[in-house]
C-alpha positions in Angstrom: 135.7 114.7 100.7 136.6 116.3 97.3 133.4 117.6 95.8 131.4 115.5 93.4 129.4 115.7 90.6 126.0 113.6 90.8 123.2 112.9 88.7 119.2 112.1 90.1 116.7 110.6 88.1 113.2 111.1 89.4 113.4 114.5 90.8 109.6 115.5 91.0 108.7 112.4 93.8 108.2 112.4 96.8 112.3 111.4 97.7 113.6 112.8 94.6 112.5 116.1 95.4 113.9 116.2 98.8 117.0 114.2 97.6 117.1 117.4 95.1 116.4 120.0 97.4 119.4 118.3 99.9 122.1 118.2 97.2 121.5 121.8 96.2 122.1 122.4 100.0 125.3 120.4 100.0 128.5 121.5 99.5 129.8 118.3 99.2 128.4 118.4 95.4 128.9 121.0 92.7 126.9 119.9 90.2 123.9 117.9 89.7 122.5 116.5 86.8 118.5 116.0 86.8 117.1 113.8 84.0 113.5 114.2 83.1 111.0 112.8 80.1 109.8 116.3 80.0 110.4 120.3 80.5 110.4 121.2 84.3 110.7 124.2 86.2 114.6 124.0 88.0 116.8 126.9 88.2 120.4 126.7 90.2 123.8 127.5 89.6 124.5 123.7 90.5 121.5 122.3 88.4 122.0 120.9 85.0 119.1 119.3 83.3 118.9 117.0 80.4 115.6 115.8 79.2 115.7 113.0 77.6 113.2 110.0 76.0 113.3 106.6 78.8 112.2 104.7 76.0 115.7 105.1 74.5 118.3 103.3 76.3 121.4 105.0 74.8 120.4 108.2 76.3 120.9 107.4 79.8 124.5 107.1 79.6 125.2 111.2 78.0 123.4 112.4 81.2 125.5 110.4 84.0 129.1 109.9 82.3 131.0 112.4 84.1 129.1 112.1 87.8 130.3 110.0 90.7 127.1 109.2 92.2 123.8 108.3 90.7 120.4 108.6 92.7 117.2 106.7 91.2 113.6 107.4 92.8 111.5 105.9 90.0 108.3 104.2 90.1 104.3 104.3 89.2 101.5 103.2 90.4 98.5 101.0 88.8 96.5 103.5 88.4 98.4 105.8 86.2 99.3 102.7 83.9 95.6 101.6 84.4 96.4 98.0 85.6 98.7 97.7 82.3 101.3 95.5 84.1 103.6 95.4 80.7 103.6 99.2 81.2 104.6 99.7 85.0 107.3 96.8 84.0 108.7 99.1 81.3 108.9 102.0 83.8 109.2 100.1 87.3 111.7 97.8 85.7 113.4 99.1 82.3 114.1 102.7 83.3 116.2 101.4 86.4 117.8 98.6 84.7 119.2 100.7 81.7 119.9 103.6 84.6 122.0 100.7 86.4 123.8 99.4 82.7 124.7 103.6 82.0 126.4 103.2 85.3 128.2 99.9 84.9 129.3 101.4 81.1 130.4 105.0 83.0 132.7 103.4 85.8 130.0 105.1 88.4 131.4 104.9 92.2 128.1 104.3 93.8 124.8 103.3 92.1 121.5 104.0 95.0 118.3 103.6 94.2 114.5 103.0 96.0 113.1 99.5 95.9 110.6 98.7 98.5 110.5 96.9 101.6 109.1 93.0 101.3 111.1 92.8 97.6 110.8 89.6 96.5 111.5 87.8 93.0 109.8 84.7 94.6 106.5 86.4 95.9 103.3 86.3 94.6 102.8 90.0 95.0 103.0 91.6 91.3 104.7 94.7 92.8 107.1 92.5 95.1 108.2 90.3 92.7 108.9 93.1 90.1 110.9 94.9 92.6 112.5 91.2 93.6 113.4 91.6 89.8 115.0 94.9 89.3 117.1 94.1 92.6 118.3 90.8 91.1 118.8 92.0 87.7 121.1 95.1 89.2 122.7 92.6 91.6 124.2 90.4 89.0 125.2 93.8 87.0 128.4 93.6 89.6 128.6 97.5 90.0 131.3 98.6 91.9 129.0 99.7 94.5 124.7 99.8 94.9 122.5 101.2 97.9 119.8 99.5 97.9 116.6 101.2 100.0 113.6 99.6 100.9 111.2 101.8 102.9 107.6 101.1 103.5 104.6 103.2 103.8 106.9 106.5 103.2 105.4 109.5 105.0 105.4 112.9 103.5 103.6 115.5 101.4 103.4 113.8 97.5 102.7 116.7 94.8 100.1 114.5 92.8 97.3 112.9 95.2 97.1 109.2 96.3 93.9 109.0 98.1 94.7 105.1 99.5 98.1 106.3 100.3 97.1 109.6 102.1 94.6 107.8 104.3 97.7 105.0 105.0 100.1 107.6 106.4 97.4 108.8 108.7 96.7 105.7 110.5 99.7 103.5 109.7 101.9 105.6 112.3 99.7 104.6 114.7 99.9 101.1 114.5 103.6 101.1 113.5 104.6 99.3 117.1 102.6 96.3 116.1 105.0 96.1 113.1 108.2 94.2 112.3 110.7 97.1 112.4 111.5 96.6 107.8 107.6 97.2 107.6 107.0 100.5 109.7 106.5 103.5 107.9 109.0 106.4 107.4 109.6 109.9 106.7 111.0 110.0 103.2 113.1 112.7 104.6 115.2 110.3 106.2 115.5 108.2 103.4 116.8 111.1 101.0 119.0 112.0 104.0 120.5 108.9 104.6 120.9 107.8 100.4 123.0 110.9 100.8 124.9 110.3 103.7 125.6 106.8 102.5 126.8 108.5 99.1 129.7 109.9 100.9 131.0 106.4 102.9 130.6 104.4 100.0 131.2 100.8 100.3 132.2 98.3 97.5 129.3 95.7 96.7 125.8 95.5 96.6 124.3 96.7 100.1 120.6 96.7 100.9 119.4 99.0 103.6 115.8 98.4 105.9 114.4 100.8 108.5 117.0 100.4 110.7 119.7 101.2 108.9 117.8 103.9 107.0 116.8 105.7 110.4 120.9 104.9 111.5 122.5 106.7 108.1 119.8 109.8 108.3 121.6 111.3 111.6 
């Protein structure tokens, strides 16, 4: 595989940290561009960073036009938009659709990005059907090729707190073999792992990958 260049939006999460911390490892890609709304503290040979304002859809496209591969981890919570559901639209939805249109506009070889397991535009879940949204939306972009991922519960070690979540992880394993396999929770270890692993096999289309597959591509 000739070396690639790559660019990750939503490096400080939970994935795109360990997506980050993966690629750096990885020799596979020489450069990686992180795009941020704001100064953060990053410094390697391979890193590249470009801070730019999500509001302004033009800007997405500088930051990805020479890379291969895009990664997306984006996504807030209620809380932080204090049940504003026009504002976790504009970040759940906006910031992934205009990462997804920079991509169709650059000629990108593989577009992957997190959704959530249960996505549904028909459900009557807010965050279900908004993720049923951004799916559908990207879908009928017609990149040359999306990874979709839809974990649930995703285990791991977040840098801000999410009290709910936190006490989740810590019974939720336990109960995972009363669960359909699509809803059990998982290491978001192996989803960084296997968005990368799926990076380098990349299949033409729009491909959406559950537990199983997620757990398969992370080996």
């Amino acid at each position: 595989m000739k070396s690639k260049e790559v660019t990750l939006f939503g490096s400080t999460g939970l994935i795109g940290s360990l997506l980050l911390d993966i690629l750096i490892e990885d020799n596979d890609y020489h450069k990686i561009n992180v795009v941020t709304r704001k100064p953060i503290s990053l410094s390697h040979k391979k890193i590249k960073i470009h801070i730019i304002a999500f509001s302004d859809s033009k800007s997405y496209s500088q930051t990805l036009k020479n890379s291969q591969i895009v990664f997306a981890s984006i996504g807030t919570t209620q809380s932080k938009v204090k049940g504003n559901k026009e504002s976790y639209h504009k970040i759940d939805f906006d910031i992934i659709y205009n990462i997804a249109k920079a991509c169709k506009k650059n000629n990108v070889e593989n577009f992957s990005f997190v959704s959530s397991s249960g996505a549904n535009i028909k459900s009557n879940n807010f965050y279900l059907n908004l993720k049923g949204e951004i799916e559908n939306s990207i879908l009928n972009l017609n990149l040359s090729s999306t990874s979709v991922f839809r974990p649930s519960l995703l285990l791991g070690k977040r840098k801000e707190k999410r009290y709910g979540e936190k006490i989740a992880q810590l019974i939720m394993p336990f109960l995972s073999f009363l669960m359909p396999s699509k809803y059990k929770p998982i290491k978001a270890a192996l989803v960084a792992k296997s968005m990368v692993n799926i990076s380098k096999s990349i299949e033409p289309g729009f491909k959406i990958y559950h537990y199983k597959e997620i757990i398969k591509e992370s080996k």
